[in-house]
ZAMILO-142032 format. One record per residue (C-alpha): x, y, z; residue number from 1. Coordinates in Angstrom, 3 decimals. Layout:
REM ZAMILO-142032
PT; X; Y; Z; nr
PT; X; Y; Z; NUM .
...
***
This chain:
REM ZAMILO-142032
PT; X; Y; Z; nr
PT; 60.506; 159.291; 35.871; 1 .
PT; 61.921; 156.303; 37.999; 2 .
PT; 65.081; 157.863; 38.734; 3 .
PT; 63.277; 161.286; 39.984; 4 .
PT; 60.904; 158.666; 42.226; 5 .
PT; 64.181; 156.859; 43.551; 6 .
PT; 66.383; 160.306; 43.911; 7 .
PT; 63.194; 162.196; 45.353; 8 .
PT; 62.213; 159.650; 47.880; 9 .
PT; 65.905; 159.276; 49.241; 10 .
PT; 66.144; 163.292; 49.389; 11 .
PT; 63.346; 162.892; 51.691; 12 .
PT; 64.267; 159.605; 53.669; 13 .
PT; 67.871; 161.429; 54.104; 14 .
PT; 66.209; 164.810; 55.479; 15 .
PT; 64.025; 162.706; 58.271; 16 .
PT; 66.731; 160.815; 59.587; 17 .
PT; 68.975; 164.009; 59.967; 18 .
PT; 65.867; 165.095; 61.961; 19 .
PT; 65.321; 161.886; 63.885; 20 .
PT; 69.120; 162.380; 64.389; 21 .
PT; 68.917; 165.757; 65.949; 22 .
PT; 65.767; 165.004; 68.166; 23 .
PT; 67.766; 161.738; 69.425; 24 .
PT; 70.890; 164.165; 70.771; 25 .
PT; 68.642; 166.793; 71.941; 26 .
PT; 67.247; 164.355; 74.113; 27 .
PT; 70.679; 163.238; 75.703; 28 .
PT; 71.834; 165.248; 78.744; 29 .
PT; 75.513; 166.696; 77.121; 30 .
PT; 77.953; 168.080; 79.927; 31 .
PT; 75.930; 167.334; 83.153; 32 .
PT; 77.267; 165.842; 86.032; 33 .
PT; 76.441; 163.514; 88.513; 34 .
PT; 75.970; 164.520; 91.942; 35 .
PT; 77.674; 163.135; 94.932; 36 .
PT; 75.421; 160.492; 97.046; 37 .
PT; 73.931; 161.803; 100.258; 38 .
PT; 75.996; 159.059; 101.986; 39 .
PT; 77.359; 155.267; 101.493; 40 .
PT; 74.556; 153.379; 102.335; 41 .
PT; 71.877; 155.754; 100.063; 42 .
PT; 71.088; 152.250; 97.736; 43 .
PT; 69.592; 154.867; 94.993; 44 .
PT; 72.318; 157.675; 95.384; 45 .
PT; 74.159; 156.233; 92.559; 46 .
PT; 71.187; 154.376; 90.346; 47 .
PT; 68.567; 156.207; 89.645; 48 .
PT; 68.236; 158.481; 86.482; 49 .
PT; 67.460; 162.261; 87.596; 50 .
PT; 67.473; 165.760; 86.971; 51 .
PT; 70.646; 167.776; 86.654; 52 .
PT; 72.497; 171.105; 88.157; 53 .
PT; 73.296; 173.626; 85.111; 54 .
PT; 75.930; 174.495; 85.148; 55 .
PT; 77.298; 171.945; 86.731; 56 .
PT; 79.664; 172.004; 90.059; 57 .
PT; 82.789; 169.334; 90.212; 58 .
PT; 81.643; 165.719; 91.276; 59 .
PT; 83.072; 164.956; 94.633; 60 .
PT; 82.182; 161.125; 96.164; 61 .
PT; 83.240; 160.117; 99.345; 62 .
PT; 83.892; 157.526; 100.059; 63 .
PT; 85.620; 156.923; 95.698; 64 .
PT; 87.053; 154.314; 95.116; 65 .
PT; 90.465; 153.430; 94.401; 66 .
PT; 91.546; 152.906; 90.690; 67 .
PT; 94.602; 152.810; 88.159; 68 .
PT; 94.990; 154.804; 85.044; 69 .
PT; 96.557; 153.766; 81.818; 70 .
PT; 98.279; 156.300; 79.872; 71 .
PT; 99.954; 155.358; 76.662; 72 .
PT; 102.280; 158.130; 75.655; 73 .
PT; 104.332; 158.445; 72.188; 74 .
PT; 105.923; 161.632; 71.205; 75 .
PT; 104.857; 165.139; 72.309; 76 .
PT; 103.905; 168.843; 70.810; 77 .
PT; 102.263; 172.080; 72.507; 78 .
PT; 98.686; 170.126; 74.028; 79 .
PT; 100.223; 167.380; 75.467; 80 .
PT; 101.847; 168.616; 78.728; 81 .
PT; 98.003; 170.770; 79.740; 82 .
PT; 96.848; 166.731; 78.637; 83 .
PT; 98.803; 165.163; 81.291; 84 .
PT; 98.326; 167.692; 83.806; 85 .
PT; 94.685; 167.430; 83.471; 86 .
PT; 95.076; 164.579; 84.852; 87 .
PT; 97.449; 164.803; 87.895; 88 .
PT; 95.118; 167.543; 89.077; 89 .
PT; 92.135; 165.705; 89.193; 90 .
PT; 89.638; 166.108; 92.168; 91 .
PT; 88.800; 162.658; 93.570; 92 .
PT; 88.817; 161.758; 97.126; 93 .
PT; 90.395; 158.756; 96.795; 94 .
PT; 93.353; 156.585; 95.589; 95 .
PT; 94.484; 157.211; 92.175; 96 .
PT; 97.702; 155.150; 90.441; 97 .
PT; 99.093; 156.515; 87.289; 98 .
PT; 101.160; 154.529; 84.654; 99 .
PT; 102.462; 156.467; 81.673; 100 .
PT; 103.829; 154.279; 79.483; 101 .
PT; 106.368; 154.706; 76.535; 102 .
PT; 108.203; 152.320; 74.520; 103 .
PT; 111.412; 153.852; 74.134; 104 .
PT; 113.810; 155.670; 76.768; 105 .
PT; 114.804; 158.543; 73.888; 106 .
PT; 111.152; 159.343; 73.388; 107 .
PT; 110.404; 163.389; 73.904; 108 .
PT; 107.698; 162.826; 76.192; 109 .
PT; 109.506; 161.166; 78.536; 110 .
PT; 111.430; 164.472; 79.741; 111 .
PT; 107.928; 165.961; 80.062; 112 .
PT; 106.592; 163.145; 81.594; 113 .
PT; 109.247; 163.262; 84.312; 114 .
PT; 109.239; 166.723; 84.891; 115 .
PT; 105.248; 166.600; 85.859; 116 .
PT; 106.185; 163.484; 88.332; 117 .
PT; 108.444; 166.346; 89.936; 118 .
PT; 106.228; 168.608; 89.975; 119 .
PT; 103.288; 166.557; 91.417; 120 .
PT; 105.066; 164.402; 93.977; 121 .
PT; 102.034; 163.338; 96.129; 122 .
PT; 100.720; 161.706; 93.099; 123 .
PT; 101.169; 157.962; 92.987; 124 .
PT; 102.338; 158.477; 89.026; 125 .
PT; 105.233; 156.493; 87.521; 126 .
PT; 106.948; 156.327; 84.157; 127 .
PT; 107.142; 152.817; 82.803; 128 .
PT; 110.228; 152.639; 79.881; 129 .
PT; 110.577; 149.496; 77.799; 130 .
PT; 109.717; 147.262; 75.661; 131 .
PT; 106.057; 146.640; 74.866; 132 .
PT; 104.606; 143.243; 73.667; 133 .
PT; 104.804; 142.671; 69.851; 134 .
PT; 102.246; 143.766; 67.897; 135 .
PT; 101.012; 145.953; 65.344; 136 .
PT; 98.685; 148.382; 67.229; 137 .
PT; 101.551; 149.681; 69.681; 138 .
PT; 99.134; 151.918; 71.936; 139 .
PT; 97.379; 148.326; 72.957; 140 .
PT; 101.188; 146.564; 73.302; 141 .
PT; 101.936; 149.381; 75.740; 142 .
PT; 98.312; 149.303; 77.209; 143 .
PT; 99.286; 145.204; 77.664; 144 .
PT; 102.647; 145.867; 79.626; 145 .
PT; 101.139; 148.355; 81.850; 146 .
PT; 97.965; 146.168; 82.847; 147 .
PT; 99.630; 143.718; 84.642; 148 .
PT; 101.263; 146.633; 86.639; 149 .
PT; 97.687; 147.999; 87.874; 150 .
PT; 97.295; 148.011; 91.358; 151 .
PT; 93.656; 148.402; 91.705; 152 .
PT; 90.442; 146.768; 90.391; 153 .
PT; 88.834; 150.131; 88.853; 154 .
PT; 90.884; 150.664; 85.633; 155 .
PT; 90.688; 153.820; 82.982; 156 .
PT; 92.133; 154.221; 80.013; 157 .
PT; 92.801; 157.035; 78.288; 158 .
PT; 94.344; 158.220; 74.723; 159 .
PT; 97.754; 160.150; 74.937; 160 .
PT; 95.712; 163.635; 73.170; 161 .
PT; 93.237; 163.747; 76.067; 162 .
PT; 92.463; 166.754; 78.101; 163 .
PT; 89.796; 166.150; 81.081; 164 .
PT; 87.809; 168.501; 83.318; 165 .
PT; 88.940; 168.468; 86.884; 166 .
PT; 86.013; 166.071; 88.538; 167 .
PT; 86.016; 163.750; 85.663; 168 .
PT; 87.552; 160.875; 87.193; 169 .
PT; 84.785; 161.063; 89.878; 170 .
PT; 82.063; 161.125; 87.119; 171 .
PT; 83.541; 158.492; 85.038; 172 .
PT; 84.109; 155.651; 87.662; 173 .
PT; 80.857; 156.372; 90.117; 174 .
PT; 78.411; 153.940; 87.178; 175 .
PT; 80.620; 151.352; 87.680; 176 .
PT; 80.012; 151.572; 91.845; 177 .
PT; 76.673; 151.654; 91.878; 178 .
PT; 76.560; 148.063; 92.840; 179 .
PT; 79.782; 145.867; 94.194; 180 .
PT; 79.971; 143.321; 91.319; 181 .
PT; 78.658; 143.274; 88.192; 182 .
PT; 76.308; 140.843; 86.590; 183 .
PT; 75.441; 139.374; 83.016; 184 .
PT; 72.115; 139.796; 81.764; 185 .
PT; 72.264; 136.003; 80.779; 186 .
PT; 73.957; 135.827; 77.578; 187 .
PT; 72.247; 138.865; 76.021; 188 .
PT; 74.519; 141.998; 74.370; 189 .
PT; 74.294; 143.954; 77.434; 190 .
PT; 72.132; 147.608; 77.420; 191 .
PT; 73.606; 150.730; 77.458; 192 .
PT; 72.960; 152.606; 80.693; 193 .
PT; 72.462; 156.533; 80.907; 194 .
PT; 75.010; 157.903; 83.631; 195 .
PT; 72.979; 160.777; 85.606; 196 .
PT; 72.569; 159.930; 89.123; 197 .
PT; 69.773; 162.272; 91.030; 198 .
PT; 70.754; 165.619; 92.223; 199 .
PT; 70.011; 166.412; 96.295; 200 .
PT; 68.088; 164.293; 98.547; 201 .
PT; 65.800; 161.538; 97.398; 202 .
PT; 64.361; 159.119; 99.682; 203 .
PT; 64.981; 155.079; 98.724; 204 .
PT; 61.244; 154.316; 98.082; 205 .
PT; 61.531; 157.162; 95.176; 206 .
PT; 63.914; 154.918; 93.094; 207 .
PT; 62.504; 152.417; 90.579; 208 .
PT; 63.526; 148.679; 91.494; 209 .
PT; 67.215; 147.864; 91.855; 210 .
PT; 68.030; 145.775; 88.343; 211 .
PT; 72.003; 144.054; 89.044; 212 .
PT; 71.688; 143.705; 85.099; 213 .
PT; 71.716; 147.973; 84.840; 214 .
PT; 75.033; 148.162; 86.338; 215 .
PT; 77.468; 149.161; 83.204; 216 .
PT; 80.863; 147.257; 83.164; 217 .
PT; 82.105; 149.605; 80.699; 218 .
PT; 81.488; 153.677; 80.848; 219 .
PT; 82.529; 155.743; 77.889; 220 .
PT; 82.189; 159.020; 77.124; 221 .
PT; 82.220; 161.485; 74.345; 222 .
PT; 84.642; 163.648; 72.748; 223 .
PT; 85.447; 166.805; 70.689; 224 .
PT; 88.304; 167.676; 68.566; 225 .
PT; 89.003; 170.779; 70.130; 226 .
PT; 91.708; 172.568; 68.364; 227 .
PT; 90.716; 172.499; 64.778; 228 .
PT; 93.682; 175.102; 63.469; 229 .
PT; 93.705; 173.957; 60.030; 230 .
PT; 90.614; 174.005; 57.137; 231 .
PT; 91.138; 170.645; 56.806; 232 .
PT; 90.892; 169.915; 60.411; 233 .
PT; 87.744; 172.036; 60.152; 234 .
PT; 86.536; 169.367; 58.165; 235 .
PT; 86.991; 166.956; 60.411; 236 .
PT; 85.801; 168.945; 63.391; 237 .
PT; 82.346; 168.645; 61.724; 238 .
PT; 82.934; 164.589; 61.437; 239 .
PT; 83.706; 164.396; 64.964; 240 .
PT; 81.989; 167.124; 66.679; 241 .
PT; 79.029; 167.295; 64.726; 242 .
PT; 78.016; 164.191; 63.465; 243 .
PT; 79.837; 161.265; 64.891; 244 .
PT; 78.467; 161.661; 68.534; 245 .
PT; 74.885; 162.073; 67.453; 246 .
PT; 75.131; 158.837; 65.085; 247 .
PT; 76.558; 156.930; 68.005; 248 .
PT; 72.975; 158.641; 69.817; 249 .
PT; 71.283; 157.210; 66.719; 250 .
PT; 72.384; 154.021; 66.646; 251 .
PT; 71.319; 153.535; 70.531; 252 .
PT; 68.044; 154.621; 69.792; 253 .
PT; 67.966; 151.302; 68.014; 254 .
PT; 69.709; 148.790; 70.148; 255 .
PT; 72.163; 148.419; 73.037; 256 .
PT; 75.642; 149.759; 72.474; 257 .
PT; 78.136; 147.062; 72.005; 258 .
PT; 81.062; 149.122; 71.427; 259 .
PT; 83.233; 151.468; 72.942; 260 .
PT; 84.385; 154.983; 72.689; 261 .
PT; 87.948; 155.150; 72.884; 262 .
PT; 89.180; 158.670; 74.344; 263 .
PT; 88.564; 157.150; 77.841; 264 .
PT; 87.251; 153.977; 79.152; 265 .
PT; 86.596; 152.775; 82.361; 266 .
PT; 85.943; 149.385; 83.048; 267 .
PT; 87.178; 146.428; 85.780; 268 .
PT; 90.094; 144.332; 85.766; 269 .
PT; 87.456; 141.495; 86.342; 270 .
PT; 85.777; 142.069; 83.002; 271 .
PT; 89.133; 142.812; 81.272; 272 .
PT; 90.984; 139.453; 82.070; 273 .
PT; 86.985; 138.018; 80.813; 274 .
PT; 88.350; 139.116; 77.258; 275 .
PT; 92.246; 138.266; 77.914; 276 .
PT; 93.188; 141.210; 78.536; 277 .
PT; 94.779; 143.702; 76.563; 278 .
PT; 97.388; 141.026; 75.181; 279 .
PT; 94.288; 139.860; 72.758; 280 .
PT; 93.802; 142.896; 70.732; 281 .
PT; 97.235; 143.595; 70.134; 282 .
PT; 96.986; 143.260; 66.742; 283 .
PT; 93.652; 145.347; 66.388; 284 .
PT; 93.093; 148.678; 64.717; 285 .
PT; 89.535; 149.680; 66.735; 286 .
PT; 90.752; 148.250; 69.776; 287 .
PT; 88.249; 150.274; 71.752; 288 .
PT; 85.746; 148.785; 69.597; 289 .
PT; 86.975; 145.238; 70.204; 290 .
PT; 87.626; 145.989; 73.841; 291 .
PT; 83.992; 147.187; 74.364; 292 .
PT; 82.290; 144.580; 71.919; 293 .
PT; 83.833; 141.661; 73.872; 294 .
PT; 82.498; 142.784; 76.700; 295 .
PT; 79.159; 143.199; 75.805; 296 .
PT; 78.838; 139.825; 74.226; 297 .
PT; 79.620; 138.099; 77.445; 298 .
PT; 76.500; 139.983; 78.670; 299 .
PT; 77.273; 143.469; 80.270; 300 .
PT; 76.342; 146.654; 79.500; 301 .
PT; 78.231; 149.951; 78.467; 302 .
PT; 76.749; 152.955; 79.757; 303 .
PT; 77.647; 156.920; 77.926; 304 .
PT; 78.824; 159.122; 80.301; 305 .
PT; 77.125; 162.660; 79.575; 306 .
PT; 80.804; 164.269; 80.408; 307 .
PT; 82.412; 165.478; 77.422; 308 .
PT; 86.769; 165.069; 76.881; 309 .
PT; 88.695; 167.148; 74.749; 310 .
PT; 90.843; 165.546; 72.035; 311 .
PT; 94.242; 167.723; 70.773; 312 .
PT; 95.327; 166.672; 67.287; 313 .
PT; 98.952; 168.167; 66.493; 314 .
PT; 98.245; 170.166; 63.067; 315 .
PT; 97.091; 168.184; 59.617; 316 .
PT; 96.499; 169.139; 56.354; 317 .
PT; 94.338; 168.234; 53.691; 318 .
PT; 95.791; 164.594; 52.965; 319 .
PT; 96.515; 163.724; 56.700; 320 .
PT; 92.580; 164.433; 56.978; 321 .
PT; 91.630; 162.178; 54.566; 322 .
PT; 94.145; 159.324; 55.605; 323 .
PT; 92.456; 159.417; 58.739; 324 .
PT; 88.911; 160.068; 57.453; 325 .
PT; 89.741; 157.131; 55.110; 326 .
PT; 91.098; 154.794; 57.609; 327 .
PT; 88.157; 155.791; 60.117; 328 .
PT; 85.820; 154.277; 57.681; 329 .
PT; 87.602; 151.050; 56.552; 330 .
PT; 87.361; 150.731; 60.478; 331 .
PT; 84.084; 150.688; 60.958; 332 .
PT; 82.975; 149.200; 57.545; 333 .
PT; 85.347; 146.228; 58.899; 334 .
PT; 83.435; 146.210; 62.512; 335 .
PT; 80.302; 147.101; 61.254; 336 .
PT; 79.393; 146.278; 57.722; 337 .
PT; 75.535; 146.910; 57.673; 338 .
PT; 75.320; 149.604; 59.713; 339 .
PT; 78.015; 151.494; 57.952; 340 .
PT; 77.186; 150.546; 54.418; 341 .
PT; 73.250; 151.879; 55.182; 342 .
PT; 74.807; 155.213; 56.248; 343 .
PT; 75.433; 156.798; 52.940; 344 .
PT; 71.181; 157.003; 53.290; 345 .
PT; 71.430; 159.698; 55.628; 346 .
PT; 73.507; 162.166; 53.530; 347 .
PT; 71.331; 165.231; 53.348; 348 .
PT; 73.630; 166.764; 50.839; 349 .
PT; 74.427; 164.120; 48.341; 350 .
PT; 70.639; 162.509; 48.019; 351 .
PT; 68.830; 166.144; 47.220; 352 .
PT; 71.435; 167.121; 44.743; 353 .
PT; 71.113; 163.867; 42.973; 354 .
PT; 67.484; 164.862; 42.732; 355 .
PT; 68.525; 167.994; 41.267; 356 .
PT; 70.445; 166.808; 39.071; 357 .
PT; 67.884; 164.016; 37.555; 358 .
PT; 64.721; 166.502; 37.875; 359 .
PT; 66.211; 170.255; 37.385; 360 .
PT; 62.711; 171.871; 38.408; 361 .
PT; 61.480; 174.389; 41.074; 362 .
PT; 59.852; 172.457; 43.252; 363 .
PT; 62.821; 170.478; 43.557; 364 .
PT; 64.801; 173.123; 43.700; 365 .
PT; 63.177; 174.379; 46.720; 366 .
PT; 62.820; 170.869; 48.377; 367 .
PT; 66.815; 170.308; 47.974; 368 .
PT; 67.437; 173.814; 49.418; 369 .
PT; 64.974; 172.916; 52.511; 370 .
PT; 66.969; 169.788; 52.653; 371 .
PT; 70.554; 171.189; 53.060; 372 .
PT; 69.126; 174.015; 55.588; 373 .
PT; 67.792; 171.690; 57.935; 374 .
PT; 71.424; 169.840; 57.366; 375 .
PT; 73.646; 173.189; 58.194; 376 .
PT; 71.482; 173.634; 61.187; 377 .
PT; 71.298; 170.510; 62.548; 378 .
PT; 74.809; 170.251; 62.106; 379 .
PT; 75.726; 173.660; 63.635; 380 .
PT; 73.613; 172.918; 66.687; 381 .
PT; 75.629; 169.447; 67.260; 382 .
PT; 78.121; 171.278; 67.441; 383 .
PT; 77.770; 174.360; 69.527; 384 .
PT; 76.068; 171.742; 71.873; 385 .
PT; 79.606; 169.207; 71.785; 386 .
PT; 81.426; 172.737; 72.523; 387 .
PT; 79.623; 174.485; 75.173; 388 .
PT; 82.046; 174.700; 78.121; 389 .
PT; 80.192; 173.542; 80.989; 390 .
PT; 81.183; 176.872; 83.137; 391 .
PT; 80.418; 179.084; 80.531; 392 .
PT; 78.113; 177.888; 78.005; 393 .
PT; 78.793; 180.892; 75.834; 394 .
PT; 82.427; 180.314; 75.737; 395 .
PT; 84.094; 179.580; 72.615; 396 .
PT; 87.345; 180.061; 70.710; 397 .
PT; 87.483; 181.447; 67.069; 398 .
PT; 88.104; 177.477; 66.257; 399 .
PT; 84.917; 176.287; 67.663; 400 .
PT; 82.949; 178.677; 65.996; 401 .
PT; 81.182; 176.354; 63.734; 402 .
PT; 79.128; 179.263; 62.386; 403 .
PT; 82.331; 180.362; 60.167; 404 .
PT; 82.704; 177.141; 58.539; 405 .
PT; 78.952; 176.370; 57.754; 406 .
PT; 79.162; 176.694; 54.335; 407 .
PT; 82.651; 173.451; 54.616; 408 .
PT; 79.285; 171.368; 56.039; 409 .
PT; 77.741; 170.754; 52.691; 410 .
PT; 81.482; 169.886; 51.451; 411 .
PT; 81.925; 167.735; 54.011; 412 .
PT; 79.120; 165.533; 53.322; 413 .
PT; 80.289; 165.113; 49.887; 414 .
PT; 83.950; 163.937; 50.418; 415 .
PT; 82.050; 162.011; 53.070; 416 .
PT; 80.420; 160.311; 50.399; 417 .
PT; 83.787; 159.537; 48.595; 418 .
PT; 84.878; 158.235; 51.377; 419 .
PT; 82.561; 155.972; 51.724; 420 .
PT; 82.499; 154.404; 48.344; 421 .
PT; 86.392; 153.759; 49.053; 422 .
PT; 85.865; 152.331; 52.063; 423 .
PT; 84.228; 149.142; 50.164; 424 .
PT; 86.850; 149.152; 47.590; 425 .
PT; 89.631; 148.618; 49.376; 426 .
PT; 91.784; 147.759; 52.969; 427 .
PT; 95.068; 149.057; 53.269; 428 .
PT; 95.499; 152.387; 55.819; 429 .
PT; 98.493; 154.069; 56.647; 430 .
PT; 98.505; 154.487; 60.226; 431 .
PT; 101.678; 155.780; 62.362; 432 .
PT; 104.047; 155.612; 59.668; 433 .
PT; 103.155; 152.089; 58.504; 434 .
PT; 100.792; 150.566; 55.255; 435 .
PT; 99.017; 147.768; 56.822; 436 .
PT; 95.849; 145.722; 55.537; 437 .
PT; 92.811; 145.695; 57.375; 438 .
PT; 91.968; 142.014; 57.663; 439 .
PT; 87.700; 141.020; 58.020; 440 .
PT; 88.163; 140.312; 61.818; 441 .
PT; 90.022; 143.558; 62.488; 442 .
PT; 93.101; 142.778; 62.694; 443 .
PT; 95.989; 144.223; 61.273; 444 .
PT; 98.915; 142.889; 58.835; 445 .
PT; 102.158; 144.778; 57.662; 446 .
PT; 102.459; 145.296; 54.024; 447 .
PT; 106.044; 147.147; 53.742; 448 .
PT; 108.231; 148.946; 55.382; 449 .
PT; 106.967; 152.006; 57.488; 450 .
PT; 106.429; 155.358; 55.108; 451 .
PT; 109.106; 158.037; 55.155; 452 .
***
């Protein structure tokens, strides 16, 4: 009798926050960009929240301002040269320095790397070879080495696997130009901010008060896995483009972000050397975590850009999934404990079967078969709305089809369960070729010699 009461009232707990979930990312304004301000000295062109254009047309700002992008690179497959080119053929009116850096002079990507700086000579892109700072997380060494060879205050930083839309760079920076400096909100985590400038004309006295504390000093933006080739990959293509940017949705509905997502950042050099720079989390796993929680606890805020990125994993199978899946979680469980450890009450799959299980009757039969509807459809909507293709909302490939692979949703949540009971029972990850332990504050520590 207890355990039905227990099993049946977390059935039900787990089926209204899926729906709280959902209503939360309905309410968030996926793929819409911002549009240009009527001129320079509009003070609400690029403040105010607003409607939107849909579909959207590229973001062009005049006058945008200069910045320098960071582009870690290690190794190459099919995606990555249509990654880099993404960005060399970005549409900003206005000074744009790009550093790809790689650690070695033998690496593949280099020969790629070189033969896009041919074929893109007007950009002001170099190739930085050599030897990063020690450390364990190598992106971050590399990430240090090229910082201090930025020319320009605006910085953005971007994951080798990421493909961007051709007016990102003009939607990603314009939050972090709304005002010219950037303010603490007195010692307070700083707020997340909601990136959607107004669309057309809109007179000054239309805006709500000017607040210096609203300015972001961080913009992030979400992602998609967008070549899920593999069932496996499937698997995670539900994690990532289903649930993860919805919980992230979730968890602001509560309080402030004070975290990054790291695809792409933007941020200043100003609040980077704040933090130390990228030399202080060399030795970080989440270092977009760390970057963005250090940030917000000396008082600025991190706004979500609505503009979605495209990530482009080379080809896993079942046990690379879970490696990462597995390492993903010790990751957050390490950053955040609480939050992470209360997620398993969510699980609209696991919670209703227990029920089933303890109380084999009709009624609860029907309720746990309610339950995992609302789950599949929930989670099929998150992601048909991560996928839609801002110029054709319709468009999809067979891969993104989450309808084929609704039944793998249900299975998800389980291993997801797994996962997260092994995520509290231990800390070494295998990350790059290396076992490493997890330490409390993040940080990373070699255990043996890298795997074969």
């Amino acid at each position: 009798m207890i355990l039905n009461l227990i099993f049946g009232f977390l059935a039900l707990l787990s089926l209204a926050l899926t729906l709280w979930q959902w209503l939360v990312a309905r309410h968030f304004p996926l793929h819409q960009r911002m549009a240009a301000p009527t001129s320079s000295s509009d003070p609400c062109s690029s403040r105010c929240e607003a409607a939107h254009t849909s579909p959207p047309q590229p973001s062009t700002f005049n006058p945008q301002p200069p910045l320098t992008l960071l582009k870690p690179l290690k190794g190459c497959d099919p995606a990555t040269e249509g990654c880099l080119r993404s960005w060399l053929t970005q549409r900003y009116n206005g000074p744009v320095q790009i550093l790809f850096g790689v650690a070695a002079a033998d690496d593949p990507v280099c020969e790629l790397a070189r033969k896009l700086l041919l074929e893109f000579p007007a950009a002001e892109a170099q190739l930085v070879v050599g030897a990063p700072l020690p450390g364990l997380n190598a992106k971050v060494a590399k990430l240090a080495e090229l910082e201090g060879l930025a020319k320009h205050e605006l910085l953005v930083i971007s994951d080798a696997d990421v493909r961007v839309p051709p007016d990102f760079l003009a939607n990603i920076v314009a939050p972090l130009c709304a005002g010219s400096r950037s303010q603490p909100t007195g010692g307070k985590v700083g707020r997340a901010v909601l990136c959607a400038p107004d669309v057309g004309q809109r007179r000054a006295e239309d805006c709500p008060p000017y607040h210096p504390d609203g300015i972001p000093s961080l913009v992030c933006c979400f992602y998609r896995l967008a070549n899920p080739t593999t069932l496996a990959m499937q698997w995670e293509a539900i994690a990532i483009n289903g649930d993860f940017w919805s919980q992230v949705l979730q968890s602001r509905s509560l309080k402030p972000i004070d975290f990054a997502l790291g695809a792409v950042m933007a941020t200043r050099r100003q609040q980077l050397q704040e933090i130390g720079g990228f030399a202080g989390l060399v030795d970080c796993l989440a270092d977009d975590y760390q970057l963005g929680n250090r940030i917000a606890r000396r008082g600025h805020s991190i706004a979500l850009s609505p503009v979605v990125v495209e990530c482009w994993s080379p080809p896993m199978g079942w046990a690379g999934v879970w490696k990462h899946q597995l390492r993903w979680a010790r990751t957050i469980r390490v950053c955040q404990p609480a939050p992470y450890f209360f997620s398993i009450l969510s699980n609209a799959t696991l919670w209703p079967l227990l029920w089933l299980v303890v109380k084999p009757a009709a009624p609860v039969a029907a309720c746990a078969i309610f339950c995992w509807l609302v789950r599949i459809m929930t989670a099929l909507d998150f992601q048909r709305r991560l996928n839609r293709a801002p110029s054709d909302p319709k468009a999809q490939s067979p891969s993104q089809a989450p309808g084929r692979y609704a039944w793998l949703i249900l299975v998800k949540d389980l291993l997801q369960a797994a996962i997260w009971l092994l995520a509290f029972l231990g800390n070494r990850i295998e990350w790059r070729g290396q076992r490493l332990r997890l330490r409390r504050d993040g940080t990373l520590e070699r255990l043996s010699r890298p795997v074969a």
